[in-house]
N, C-alpha and C positions, 0 to 999 in steps of 0.2 A: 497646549491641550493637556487637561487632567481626563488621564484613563485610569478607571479599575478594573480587575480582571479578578472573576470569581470563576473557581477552580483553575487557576495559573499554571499548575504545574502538566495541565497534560500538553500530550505532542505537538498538536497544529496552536493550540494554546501558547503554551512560553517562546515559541518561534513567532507568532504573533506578536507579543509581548516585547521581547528581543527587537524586531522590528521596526516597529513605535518608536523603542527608545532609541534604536538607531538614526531615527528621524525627528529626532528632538521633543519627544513628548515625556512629561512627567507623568509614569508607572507606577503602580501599586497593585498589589494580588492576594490573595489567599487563597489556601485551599487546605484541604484537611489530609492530605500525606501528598507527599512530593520525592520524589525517585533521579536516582541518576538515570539517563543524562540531564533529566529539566532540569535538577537542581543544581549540581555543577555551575549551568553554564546562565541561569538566572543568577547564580553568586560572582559569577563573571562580567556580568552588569551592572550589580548591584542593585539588583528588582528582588531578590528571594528575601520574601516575608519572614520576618523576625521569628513570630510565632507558629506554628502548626494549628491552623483550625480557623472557625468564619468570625469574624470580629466586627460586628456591624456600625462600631463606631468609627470604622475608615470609610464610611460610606457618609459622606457628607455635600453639601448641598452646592460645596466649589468643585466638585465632577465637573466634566462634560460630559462624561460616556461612563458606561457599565456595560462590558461583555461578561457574558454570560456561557460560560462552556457548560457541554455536554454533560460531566461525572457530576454536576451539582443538582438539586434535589428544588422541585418547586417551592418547597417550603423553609428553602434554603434562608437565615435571617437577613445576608446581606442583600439578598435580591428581592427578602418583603422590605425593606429598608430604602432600597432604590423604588422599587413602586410606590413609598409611602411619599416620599422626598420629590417625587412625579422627575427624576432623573433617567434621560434616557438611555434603555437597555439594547443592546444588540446582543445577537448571536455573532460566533465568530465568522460564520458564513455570509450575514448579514451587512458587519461592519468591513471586510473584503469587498464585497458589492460598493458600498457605498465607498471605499478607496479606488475602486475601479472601473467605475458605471460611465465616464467617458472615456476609457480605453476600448480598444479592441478585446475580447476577453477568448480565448480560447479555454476549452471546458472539456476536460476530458473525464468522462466518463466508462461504466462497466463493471463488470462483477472479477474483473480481473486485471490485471497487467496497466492500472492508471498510473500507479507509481511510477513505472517504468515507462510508458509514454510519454507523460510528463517529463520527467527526468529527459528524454532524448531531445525534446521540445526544446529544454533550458540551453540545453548545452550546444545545441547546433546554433540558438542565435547569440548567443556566451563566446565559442567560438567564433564567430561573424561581427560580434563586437556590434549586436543588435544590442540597445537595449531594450528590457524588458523587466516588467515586472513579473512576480509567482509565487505560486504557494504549494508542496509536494509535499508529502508525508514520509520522506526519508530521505536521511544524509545524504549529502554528493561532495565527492572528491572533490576538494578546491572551493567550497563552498562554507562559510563559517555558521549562516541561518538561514534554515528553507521555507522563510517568507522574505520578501522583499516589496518594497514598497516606497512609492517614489512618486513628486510630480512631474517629472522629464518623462516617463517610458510611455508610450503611445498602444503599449501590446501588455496583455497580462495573463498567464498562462498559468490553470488553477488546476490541480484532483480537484475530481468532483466526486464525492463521495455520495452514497445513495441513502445515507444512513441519516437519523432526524437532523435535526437543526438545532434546536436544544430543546432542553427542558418545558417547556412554554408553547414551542414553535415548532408543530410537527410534521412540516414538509421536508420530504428528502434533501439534504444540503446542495445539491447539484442543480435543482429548481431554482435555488434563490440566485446563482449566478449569474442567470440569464446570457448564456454563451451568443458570442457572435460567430465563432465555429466552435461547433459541438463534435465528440467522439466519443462512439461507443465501442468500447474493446470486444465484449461479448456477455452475453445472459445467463449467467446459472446460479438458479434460487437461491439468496443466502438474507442475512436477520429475519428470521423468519418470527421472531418474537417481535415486529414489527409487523412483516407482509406475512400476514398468514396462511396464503394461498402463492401459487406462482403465478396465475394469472394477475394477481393483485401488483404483484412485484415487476411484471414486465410490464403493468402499465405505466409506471414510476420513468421507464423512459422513452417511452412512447409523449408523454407529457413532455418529458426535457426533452424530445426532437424536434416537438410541436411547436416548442418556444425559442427555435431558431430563426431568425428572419430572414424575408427572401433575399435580402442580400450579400446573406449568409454563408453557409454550409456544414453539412452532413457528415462525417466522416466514417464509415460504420465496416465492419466484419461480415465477408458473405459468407466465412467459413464456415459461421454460424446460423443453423436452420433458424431458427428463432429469431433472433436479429436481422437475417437479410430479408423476413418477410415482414419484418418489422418497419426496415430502411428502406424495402422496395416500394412502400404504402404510402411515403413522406411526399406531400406536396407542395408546403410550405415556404422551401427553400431547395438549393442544389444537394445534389447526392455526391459522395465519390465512396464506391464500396472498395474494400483489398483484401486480400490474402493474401501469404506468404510469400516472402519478400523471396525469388530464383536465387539460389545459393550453391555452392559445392565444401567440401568437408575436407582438406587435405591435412594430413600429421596431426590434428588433432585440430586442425584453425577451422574454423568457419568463415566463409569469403563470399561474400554478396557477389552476384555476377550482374551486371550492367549494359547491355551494346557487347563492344568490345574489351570492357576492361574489369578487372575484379577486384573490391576492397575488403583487405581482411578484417576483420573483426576483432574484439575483444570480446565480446559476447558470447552465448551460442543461445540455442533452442527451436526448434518452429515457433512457438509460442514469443519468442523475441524475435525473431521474423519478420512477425505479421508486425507486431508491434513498432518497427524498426518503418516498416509501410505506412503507419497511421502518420508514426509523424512527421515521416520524408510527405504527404496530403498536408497537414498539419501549417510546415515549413514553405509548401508548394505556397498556398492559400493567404501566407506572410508574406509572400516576394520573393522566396529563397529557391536557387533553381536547383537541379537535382545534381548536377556538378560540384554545389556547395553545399549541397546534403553529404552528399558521399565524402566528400574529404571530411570535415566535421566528424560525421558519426564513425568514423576510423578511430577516432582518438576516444569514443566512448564508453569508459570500465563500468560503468551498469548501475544501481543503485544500490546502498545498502539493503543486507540480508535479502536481495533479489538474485539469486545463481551465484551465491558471493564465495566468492574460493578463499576458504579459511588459510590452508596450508594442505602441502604437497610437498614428498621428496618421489625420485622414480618407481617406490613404490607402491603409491597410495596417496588418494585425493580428498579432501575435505571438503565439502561448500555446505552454507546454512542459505535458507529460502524462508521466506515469510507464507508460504503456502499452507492453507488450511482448508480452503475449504475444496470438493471432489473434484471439481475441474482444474484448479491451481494444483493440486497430487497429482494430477493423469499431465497434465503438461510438463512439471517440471520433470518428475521421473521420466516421461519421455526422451528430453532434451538430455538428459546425463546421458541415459542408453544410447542414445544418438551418437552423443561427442566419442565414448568410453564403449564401444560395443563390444571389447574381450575382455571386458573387466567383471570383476564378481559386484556388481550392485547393491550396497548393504544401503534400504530407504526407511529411515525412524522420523517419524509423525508425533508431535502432540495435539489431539485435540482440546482446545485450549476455548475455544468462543463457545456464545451462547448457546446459536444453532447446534454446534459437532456435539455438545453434550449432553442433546436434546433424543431421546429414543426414534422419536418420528422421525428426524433429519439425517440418523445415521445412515440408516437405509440408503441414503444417497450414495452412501462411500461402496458402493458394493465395485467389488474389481477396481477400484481404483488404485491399488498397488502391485496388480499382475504383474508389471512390466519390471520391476526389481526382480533380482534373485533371493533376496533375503527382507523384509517386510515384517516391523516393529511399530506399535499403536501404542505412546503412554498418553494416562491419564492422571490429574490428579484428582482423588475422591473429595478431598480438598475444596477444590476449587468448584465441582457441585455443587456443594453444600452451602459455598458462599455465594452462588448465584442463586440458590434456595430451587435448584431443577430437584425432580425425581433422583434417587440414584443411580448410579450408572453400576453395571459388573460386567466384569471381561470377559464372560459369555454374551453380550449383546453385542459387543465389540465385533470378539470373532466372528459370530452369524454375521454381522453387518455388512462387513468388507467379502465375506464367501471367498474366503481363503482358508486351503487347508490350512497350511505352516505358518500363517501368520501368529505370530508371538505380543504377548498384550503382556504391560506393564503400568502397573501402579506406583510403583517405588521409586523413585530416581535416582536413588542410591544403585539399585540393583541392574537398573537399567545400562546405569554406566560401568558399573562391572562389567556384563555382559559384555557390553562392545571392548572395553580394554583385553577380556582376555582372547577376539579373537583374533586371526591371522592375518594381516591385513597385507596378506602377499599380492601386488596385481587387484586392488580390491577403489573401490570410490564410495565412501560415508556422504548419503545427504542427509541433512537434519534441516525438518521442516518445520516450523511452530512461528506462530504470531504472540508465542513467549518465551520462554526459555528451559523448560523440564523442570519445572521448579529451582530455579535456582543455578543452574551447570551454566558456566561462563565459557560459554560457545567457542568463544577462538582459544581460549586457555586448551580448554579439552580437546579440540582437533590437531593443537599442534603435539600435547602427549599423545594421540594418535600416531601421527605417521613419525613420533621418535619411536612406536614401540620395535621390538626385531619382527622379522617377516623370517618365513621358510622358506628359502628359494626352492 
């Protein structure tokens, strides 16, 4: 099989890509910038496109296929080139269906915590020595590409992401999968440059519950007002709702409690909890009993940039989070204060997507960082201007979140002053962004962290 892949380098993209060629197919791609790690680990294959930029003379009529990612533009030339040549185009959510339509497909869904369901999903039947097929949106320990793809695995365990399909194809990507067990983590409005309204958006998976079959299941969050009257409504197919998984906190572990017995954790949060619940339902609904859950999910270190512990010496902690949006703040910072309750809580946030830098949707963030003792908002003005929103100033910031003390930062330079000169006696740094402060290389800078001196 001849695959092409337009805009190759982004994330579910080159691991797609990667994929393929793991499975014997001849690769080819472009796109018009490409970033470590796609690039790297495309040159690690030997699929990273010579040139930078869209080249429509590689788009020729020995194709079998043209994907089609997300960052490319309708008017993009390789893809008028494929419609001219009548070659056919898939989305990347598309062309996953079509590798997976007689599997089992478990489809996890949510405005939150898919990553990391998914992630628990893989690795319980990984451990089990289940095969399976999947597709995640972030690294895992012991994993080289987070697509996989095969004609042996009988199960195929996808994110389901609620965000379009591509360019051309503008149903949420979690519709096309067509789950055979479906999960919904939880509801809280976000691409709103998409769903304009929140009723708009929670009908997005009302539709993807709809299109589970009765012989099915449901898997869904009662913690959530909005989803359980959503999951309570489902006729279609079987329900299992959950909440937070019974736990205890000893020395700083988090230790599920079961019957009689208790398994510690590498994880923590309520928010990992619950989610620790979805996929022990998930695993149930596989064949896997809850005996082989729990040993499994013992051995589980979490997903990349999900509660990710940068570095720590005794006196002061580091972890980055992919959180951005109000309900991913209010969880994670929860989950620290949790673990760390005498510690001084320093929580630094970029808003970084479309929605956060949007005036209307800030409003969402109000108190969303109470639960820190110390509370830092950057932005880049930057990165406004290249999504071409209104401006942002850190007066709307502040109003937003309805925090006195909260500190709002533009500069990234300054920002990281800031924290280098404070004391990081007995202290725990989250850093939250679905990027990077412009540029601050995340694990570099927390381990200059906990080398600086402390006060005792």
């Amino acid at each position: 099989m001849r695959v092409h892949f337009i805009a190759i380098g982004g994330s579910a993209m080159h691991n797609l890509a990667i994929a393929l060629k793991i499975k014997g197919f001849n690769v080819t791609g472009s796109d018009d910038e490409i970033f470590d790690p796609a690039k790297g680990r495309l040159a690690k294959y030997g699929i990273l496109p010579d040139d930078i930029g869209w080249h429509p003379e590689k788009i020729t009529p020995e194709l079998d296929a043209v994907i089609l990612g997300m960052h490319a533009r309708e008017d993009n030339p390789e893809l008028l080139k494929a419609k001219e040549l009548g070659i056919k185009i898939f989305s990347y959510p598309e062309y996953l269906y079509e590798q997976s339509k007689d599997k089992i497909r478990v489809v996890v869904g949510g405005s939150h915590g898919k990553t990391t369901i998914t992630s628990m999903i893989i690795h319980v039947l990984q451990h089990l020595h289940i095969d399976c097929d999947y597709m995640v949106g972030a690294q895992l320990e012991g994993f080289e590409v987070m697509v996989k793809l095969s004609d042996t695995a009988k199960i195929m365990v996808i994110e389901g992401d609620e965000y379009l399909t591509s360019p051309i194809d503008r149903r949420p990507k979690f519709h096309v999968y067509q789950p055979t067990v479906g999960i919904i983590s939880g509801i809280a409005w976000d691409h709103i440059n998409v769903f304009p309204t929140f009723d708009n958006y929670v009908e997005q998976f009302e539709i993807f519950a709809k299109m589970i079959p009765q012989e099915g299941q449901l898997i869904y969050c009662q913690e959530d007002d909005v989803l359980k009257k959503l999951g309570d409504s489902i006729t279609n197919t079987s329900r299992k709702p959950y909440g937070v998984h019974p736990y205890v906190i000893r020395d700083g572990i988090t230790y599920l409690t079961h019957g009689d017995h208790e398994t510690p954790l590498q994880i923590f949060g309520k928010h990992n909890l619950m989610n620790i619940n979805a996929a022990r339902l998930a695993c149930n609904a596989l064949g896997v009993s809850d005996e082989q859950f729990y040993e499994a999910i013992a051995t589980f270190k979490g997903a990349s940039k999900r509660l990710e512990l940068v570095a720590k010496n005794t006196e002061c902690a580091v972890y980055k989070d992919f959180a951005h949006s109000p309900s991913k703040l209010k969880a994670t910072i929860n989950a620290v204060r949790e673990q760390y309750p005498d510690r001084t809580l320093v929580a630094c946030m970029e808003l970084h997507t479309f929605s956060s830098l949007t005036e209307e949707f800030l409003r969402q963030y109000a108190h969303a960082m109470d639960e820190a003792d110390v509370a830092m908002v950057y932005y880049s003005p930057a990165a406004v201007q290249h999504k071409k929103l209104p401006p942002i100033h850190p007066e709307m910031i502040f109003n937003a979140f309805q925090r006195d003390n909260l500190q709002v930062f533009n500069d990234s330079q300054l920002l990281q002053n800031t924290l280098l000169e404070r004391d990081w006696h007995h202290s725990v740094l989250l850093l939250m962004s679905s990027g990077n402060f412009d540029g601050i290389n995340l694990n570099q800078f927390g381990e200059k962290i906990v080398l600086l001196p402390t006060q005792n």
